[in-house]
C-alpha positions, -999 to +999 in steps of 0.1 A: -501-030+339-514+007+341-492+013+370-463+001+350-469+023+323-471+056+345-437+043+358-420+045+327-438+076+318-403+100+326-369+090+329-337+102+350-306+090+341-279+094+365-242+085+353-214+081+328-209+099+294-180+087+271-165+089+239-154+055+227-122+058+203-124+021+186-095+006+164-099-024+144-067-045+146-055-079+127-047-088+162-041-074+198-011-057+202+016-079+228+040-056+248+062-026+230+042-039+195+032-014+170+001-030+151-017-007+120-053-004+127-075-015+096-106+010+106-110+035+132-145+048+148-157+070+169-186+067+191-207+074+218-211+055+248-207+058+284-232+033+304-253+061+314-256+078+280-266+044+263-292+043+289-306+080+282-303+073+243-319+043+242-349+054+266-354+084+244-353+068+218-380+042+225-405+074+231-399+082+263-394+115+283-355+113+295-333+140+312-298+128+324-276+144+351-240+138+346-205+158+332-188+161+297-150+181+295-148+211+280-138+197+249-149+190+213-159+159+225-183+170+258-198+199+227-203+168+203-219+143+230-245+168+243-254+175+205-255+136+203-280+131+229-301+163+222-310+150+185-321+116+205-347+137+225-324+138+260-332+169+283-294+175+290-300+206+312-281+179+335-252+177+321-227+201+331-192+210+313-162+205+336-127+218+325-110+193+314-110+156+289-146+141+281-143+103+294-130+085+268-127+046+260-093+036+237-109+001+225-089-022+209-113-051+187-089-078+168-104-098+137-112-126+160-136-102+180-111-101+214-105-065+228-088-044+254-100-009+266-082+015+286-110+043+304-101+074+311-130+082+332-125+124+326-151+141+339-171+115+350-152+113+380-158+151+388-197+143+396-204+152+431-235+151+455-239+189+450-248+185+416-274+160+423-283+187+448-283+211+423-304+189+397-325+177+425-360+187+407-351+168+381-357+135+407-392+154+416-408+149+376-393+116+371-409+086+381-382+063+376-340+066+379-313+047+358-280+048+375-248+024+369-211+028+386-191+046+364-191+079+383-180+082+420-192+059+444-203+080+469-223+097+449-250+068+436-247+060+475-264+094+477-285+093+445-298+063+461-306+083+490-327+108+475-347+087+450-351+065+481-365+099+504-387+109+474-400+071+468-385+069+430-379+037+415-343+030+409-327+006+381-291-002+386-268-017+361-244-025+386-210-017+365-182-020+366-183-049+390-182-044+426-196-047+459-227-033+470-240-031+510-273-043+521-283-006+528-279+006+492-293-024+476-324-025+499-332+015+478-332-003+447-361-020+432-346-035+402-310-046+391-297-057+361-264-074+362-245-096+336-228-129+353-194-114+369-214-082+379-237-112+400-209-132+410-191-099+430-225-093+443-233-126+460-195-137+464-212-170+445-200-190+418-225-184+386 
């Protein structure tokens, strides 16, 4: 029990920042259809800043390592995060769109989302190179799929070389190897994210 508390004592998260741009519609729109939107919000999201909100805001110590663009929306999320208690000397501004989620929600709670993954996808193994002290004061890493696969391959890497515990959330859906999986302790995924990863019916 002790040893679980240390654990959780600092977090890194490693991942996806988003803006999610969310329309309320009577129903979803078919091909070529214009449909009014009833309410419009604006949120935060991105799997990897849920993660670092939520941790901070249970108490604990979180930084995050990951990219905003270098617009009103990057400014906005790192503001959002900071008044949550994230460290977000992480998070670096690339030129160029935030990732954003267009979310459609009809009355009878169906959606569609199209992701523009932004800067997300500009996330490369120098930065965690960059960051890498960052893995040295934490004692546990979050990480999820939504920036480029070769770099959790190598986030996995280093938390494995430094002997970090490592929670994935193992979206969106896809395969994992043996090798990569065998550096994380624990995973998280919902029943599609399981079924891709045992190739099993769930």
């Amino acid at each position: 029990m002790n040893e679980e508390v240390v654990i959780l004592g600092k977090i890194l998260v490693v991942g996806s920042l988003n803006v999610d741009l969310v329309s309320y519609v009577p129903h979803l729109p078919k091909v070529g259809e214009t449909v009014s939107s009833m309410k419009f919000q604006t949120n935060y999201g991105g799997k990897g800043a849920n993660q670092a909100f939520a941790a901070a805001k249970l108490g604990k110590e979180v930084s995050m390592i990951g990219k905003v663009g270098s617009d009103e929306y990057g400014t906005s999320m790192i503001n959002h995060l900071k008044q949550a208690n994230v460290d977000p000397i992480g998070i670096q501004i690339e030129n160029g769109p935030t990732g954003m989620a267009f979310i459609n929600v009809s009355k009878g709670g169906e959606n569609n989302i199209i992701l523009v993954p932004g800067a997300n996808h500009e996330v490369q193994r120098s930065d965690i190179d960059k960051y890498r002290y960052l893995f040295d004061h934490a004692n546990l890493v979050l990480i999820q799929l939504e920036i480029p696969f070769s770099v959790v391959e190598y986030v996995l890497e280093v938390a494995a070389e430094l002997n970090k515990k490592v929670i994935l959330n193992p979206a969106p859906a896809q395969e994992l190897t043996k090798k990569m999986l065998e550096k994380v302790h624990t995973i998280i995924p919902n029943e599609t994210e399981l079924q891709v990863l045992t190739g099993m019916p769930v």
